[in-house]
C-alpha positions as CSV (number, residue, x, y, z in Angstrom):
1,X,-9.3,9.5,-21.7
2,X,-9.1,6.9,-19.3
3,X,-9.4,3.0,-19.8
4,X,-12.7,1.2,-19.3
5,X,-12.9,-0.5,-15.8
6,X,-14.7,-4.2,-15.7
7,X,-17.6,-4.8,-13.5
8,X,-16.1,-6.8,-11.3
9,X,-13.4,-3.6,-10.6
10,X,-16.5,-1.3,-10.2
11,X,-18.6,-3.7,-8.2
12,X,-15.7,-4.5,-5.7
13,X,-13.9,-1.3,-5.3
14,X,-17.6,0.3,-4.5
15,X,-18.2,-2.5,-2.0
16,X,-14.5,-1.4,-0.7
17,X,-14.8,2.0,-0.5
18,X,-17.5,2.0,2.1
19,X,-14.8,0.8,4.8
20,X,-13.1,3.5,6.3
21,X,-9.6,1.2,6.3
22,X,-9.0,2.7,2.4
23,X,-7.2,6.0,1.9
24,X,-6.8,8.0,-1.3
25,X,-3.8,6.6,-2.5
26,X,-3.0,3.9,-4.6
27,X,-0.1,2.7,-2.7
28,X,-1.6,2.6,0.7
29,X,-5.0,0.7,-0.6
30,X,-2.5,-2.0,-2.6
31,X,-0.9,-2.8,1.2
32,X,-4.4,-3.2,2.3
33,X,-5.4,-5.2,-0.5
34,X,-2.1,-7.3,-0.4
35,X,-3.2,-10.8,0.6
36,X,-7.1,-10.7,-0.3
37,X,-6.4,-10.3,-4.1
38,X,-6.3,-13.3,-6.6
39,X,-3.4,-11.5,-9.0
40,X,-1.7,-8.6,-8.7
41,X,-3.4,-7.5,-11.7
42,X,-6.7,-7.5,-9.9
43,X,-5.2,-5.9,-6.9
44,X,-3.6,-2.6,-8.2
45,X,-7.0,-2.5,-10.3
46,X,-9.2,-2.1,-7.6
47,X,-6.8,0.1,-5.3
48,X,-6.7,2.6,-7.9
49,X,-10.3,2.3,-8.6
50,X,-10.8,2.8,-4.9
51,X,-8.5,6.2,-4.3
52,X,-10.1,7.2,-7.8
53,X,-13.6,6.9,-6.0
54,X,-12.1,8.6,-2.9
55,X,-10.6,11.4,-4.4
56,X,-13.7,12.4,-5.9
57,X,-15.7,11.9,-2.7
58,X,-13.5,14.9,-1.5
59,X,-14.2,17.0,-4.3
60,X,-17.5,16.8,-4.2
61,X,-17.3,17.8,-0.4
62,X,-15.5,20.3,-1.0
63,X,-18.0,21.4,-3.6
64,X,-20.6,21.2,-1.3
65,X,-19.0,23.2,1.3
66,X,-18.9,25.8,-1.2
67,X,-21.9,26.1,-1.9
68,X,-24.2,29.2,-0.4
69,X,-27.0,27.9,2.3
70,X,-30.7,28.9,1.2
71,X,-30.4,31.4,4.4
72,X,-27.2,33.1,2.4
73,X,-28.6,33.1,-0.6
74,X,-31.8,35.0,0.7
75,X,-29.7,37.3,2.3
76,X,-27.0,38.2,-0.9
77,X,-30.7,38.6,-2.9
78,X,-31.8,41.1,0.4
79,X,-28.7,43.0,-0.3
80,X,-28.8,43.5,-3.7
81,X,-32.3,44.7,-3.6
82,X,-31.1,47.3,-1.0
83,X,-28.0,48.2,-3.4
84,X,-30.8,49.4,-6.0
């Protein structure tokens, strides 16, 4: 199991993520975030929150993308009722 983020991790790297700057790995978001940051704490927080988020944005496109259409669907259902 994972640790518990903090709002303030959520809330920023969420805010963050919407900019198309921030990549999917942590080292290349904690460049980004080099001189914003407060602590360095703070920073490798939110870059990891923000390739976390990332990451998972391309799974779920993936998913997506491999999901039938309605149009294939109708038509896998057409060809099974010819199969019988």
């Amino acid at each position: 199991m994972g640790r518990i983020k903090s709002t303030l991790i959520k809330r920023t790297g969420r805010q963050l993520t919407k900019e198309p700057m921030f990549g999917d790995t942590f080292e290349h978001n904690k460049k980004i975030l080099a001189n914003s940051m407060p602590s360095k704490k703070t920073r490798n927080r939110i870059a990891g929150y923000i390739g976390h988020l990332r990451r998972m944005e391309k799974i779920k496109v993936a998913r997506e993308a491999q999901k039938p259409t309605i149009a294939q669907q109708a038509m896998q259902e057409e060809l099974q009722r010819v199969q019988y």
